[in-house]
N, C-alpha and C positions, 0 to 999 in steps of 0.2 A: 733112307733116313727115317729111322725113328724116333719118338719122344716127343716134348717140347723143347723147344729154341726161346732162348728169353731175345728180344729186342734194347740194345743198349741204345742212348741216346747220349752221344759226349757232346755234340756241340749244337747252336741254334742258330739261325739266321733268321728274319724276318721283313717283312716290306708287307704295312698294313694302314688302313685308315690312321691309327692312332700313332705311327710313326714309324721309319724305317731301320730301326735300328733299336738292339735288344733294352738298351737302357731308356730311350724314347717312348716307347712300346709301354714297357711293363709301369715306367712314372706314373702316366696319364691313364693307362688301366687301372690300377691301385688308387688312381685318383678319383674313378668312376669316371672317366671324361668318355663322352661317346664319340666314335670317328663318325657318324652318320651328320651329313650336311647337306647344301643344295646342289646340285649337281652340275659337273664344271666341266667335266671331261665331253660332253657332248650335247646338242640342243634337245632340253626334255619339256620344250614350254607345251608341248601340245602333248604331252603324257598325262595321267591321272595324277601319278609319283613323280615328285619332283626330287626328293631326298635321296641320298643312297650312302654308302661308308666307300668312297673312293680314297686310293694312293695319292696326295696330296702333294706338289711340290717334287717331284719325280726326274723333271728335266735336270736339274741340279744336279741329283745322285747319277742318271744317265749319262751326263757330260761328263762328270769328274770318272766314269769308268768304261766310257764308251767311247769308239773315235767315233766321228761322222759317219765312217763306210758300216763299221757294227749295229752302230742304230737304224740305221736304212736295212740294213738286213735282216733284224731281229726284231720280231714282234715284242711290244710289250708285256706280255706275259712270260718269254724268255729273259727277258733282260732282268723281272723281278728274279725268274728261279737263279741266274746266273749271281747276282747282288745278294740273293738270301746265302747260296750255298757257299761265297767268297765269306760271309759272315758267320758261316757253322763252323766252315772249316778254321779260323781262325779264333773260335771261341772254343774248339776244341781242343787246338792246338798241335793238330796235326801236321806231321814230320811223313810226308811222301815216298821218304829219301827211306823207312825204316817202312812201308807196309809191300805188300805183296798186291799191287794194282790188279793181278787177274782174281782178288778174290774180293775188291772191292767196284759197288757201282753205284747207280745212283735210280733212285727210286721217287719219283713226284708228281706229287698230285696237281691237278690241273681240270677243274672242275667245265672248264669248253675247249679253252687251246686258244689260238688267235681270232677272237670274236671279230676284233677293230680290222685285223687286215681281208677277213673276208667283207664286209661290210665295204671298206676303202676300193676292196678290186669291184666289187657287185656294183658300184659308182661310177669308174674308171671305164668299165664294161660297156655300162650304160652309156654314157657320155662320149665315149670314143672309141666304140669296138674293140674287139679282142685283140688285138694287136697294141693297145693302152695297157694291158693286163701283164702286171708284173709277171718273170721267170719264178719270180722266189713265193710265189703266193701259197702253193701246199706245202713247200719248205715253213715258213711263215707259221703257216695255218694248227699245223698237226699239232695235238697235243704232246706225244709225245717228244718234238723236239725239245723242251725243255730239257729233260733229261738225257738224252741225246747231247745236246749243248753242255751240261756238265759233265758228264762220263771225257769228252772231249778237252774239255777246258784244263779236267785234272789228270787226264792219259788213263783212265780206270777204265779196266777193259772184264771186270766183271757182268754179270746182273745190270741189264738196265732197262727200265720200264717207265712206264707212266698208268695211275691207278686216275681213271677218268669217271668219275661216281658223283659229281653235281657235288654238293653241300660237304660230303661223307670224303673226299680226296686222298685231304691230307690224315685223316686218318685208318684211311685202307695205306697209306703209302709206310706210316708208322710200322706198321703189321696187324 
């Protein structure tokens, strides 16, 4: 292959401090509203930083697209890629039934992978020996099951990766 390759972008999905959905999202951006607040997701009374831009109200969006057994198996950092990519795909407008699934896949950025479920089982461990310690924990864990998780969800049996770069992700997963 020679040349360059432009990267197209047809559709967006998001799940972000400032809201989980594109019109939410870009309001309160345009508003200048900061997603950055006290930190809710976990006990940070004995941190320096008490502040951080956490996903906000999450259970909600998780219930209304998750059963019970999905959630227990999918780390929260999946369930955002699976919710972002159900919203690209449908702001692009995409027709399944008209692309050629082996030359499409899915590429996403994931700046650690499942922080919370390593954390939960390194507890689980501690407190009740390995035999506590979930089956699913490196399923859980890896980064790149995100992607993984939607190549699956939408049968695309292209290209699938995860670009693991800290801060830089989603923009190495861009191109």
């Amino acid at each position: 292959m020679t040349g360059k390759r432009d990267v197209v972008i047809t559709g967006c999905g998001i799940v972000s401090p400032l809201g989980s959905d594109l019109d939410t999202f870009w309001s309160r951006l345009s508003a200048g509203e900061s997603g950055v607040s006290t930190i809710e997701n976990f006990d940070a009374s004995e941190l320096p930083v008490r502040f951080a831009g956490e996903v906000k109200q999450w259970e909600a969006i998780s219930d209304s697209m998750f059963d019970r057994k999905d959630r227990k198996r999918l780390d929260r950092f999946c369930q955002f890629a699976l919710w972002s990519a159900e919203q690209a795909v449908r702001h692009a407008g995409v027709d399944f039934d008209r692309l050629d699934r082996d030359r499409c896949g899915a590429v996403i950025g994931s700046a650690i992978g499942g922080l919370q479920e390593l954390e939960d089982q390194k507890e689980r461990l501690i407190e009740g020996g390995p035999r506590r310690v979930s089956p699913y924990t490196i399923p859980k864990m890896l980064a790149n099951s995100a992607s993984g998780l939607v190549s699956i969800q939408y049968g695309l049996r292209g290209p699938t990766t995860c670009a693991v770069t800290a801060c830089a992700s989603a923009n190495h997963s861009i191109g």
